[in-house]
C-alpha positions in Angstrom: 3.1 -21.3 10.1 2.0 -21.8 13.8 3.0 -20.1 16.6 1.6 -20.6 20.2 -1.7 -22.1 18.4 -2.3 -19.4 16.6 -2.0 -19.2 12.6 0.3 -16.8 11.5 -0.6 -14.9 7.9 3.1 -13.8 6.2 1.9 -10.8 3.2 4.8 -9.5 1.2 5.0 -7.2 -1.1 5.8 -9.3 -4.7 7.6 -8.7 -7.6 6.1 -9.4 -11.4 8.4 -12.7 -11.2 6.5 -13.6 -8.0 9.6 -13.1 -5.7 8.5 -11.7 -2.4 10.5 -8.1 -1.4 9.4 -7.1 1.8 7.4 -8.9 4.3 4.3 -6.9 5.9 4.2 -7.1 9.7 1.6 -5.3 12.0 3.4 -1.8 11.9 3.3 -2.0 8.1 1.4 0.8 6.3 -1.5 0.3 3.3 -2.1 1.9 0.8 -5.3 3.3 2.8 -3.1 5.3 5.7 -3.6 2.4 8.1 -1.3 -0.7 9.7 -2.1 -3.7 8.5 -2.9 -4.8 12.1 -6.0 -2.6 11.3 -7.2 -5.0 8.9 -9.1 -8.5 9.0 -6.6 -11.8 9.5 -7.9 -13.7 6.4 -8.4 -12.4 2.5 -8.4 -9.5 0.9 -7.7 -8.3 4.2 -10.5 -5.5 4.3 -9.7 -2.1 6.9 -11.6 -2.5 9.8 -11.2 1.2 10.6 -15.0 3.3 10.4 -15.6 4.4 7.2 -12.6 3.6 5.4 -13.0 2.9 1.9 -10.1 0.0 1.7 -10.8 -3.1 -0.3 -8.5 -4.8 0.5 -4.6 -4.5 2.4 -1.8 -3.0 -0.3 1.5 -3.1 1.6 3.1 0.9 1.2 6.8 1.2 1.2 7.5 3.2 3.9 10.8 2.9 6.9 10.4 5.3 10.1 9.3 9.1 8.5 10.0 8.5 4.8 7.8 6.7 2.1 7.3 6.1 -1.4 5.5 9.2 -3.3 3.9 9.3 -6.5 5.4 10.8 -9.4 2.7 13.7 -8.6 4.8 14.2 -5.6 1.5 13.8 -3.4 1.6 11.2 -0.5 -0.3 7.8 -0.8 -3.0 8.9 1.6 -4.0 11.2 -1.2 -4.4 8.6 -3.6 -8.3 6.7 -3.5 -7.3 3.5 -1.7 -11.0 2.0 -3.8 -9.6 2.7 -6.9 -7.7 -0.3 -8.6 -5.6 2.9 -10.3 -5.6 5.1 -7.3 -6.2 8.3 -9.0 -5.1 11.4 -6.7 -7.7 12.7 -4.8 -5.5 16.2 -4.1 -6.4 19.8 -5.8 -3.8 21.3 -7.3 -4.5 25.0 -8.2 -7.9 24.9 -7.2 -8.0 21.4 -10.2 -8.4 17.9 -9.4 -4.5 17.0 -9.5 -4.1 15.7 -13.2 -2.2 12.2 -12.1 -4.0 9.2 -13.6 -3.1 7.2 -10.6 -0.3 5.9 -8.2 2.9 5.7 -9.8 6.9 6.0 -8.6 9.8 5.6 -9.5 11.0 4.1 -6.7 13.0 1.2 -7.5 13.1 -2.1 -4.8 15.6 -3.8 -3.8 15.1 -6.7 -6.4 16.0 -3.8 -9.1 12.4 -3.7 -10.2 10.8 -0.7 -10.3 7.6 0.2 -8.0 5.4 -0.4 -11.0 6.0 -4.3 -11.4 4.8 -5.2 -7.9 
């Protein structure tokens, strides 16, 4: 789409049957604890924030204060946003949290759960 002469990217967050749930827009949050107006206009979208370790933008579910959370129960800025698995980064006990990665069992509003998008 154009708008004003300018190209306009649309990312969404996409079910396993390729049906798009929720459209990113600038506020949106990744998966690395910044908006996706933080990151480049064109594919994979890297962070352009210092020293972030982002690969790529990975639309969070998140409205106004609340968000998704890993089974662990830890936030998704604990996860490693450079890990495809994003293990938990977190100590728990004075241990590395024992969660293989990001995981929740938030379910969308397609009815699928967090897992298959």
């Amino acid at each position: 789409a154009m708008s004003n002469g300018r190209r306009i990217t649309r990312v969404s967050w996409v079910n396993g049957e390729g049906r798009p749930c929720i459209n990113a827009t600038p506020e949106s949050w990744c998966f690395c604890g910044h908006r996706f107006k933080a990151h480049d206009e064109r594919p994979p979208y890297r962070c352009r924030t210092p020293g972030c370790a982002c690969v790529g933008y990975s639309l969070h579910v998140a409205q106004g204060a609340w968000q998704v959370r890993c089974r662990c129960k830890h936030k998704h800025t604990d996860h490693d946003p450079a890990d495809p698995r994003r293990h938990c980064r977190k100590l728990v006990g004075g241990k590395p949290c024992p969660c293989p990665g990001f995981d929740s069992p938030y379910v969308c509003v397609c009815d699928r759960p967090w897992a298959e998008h």
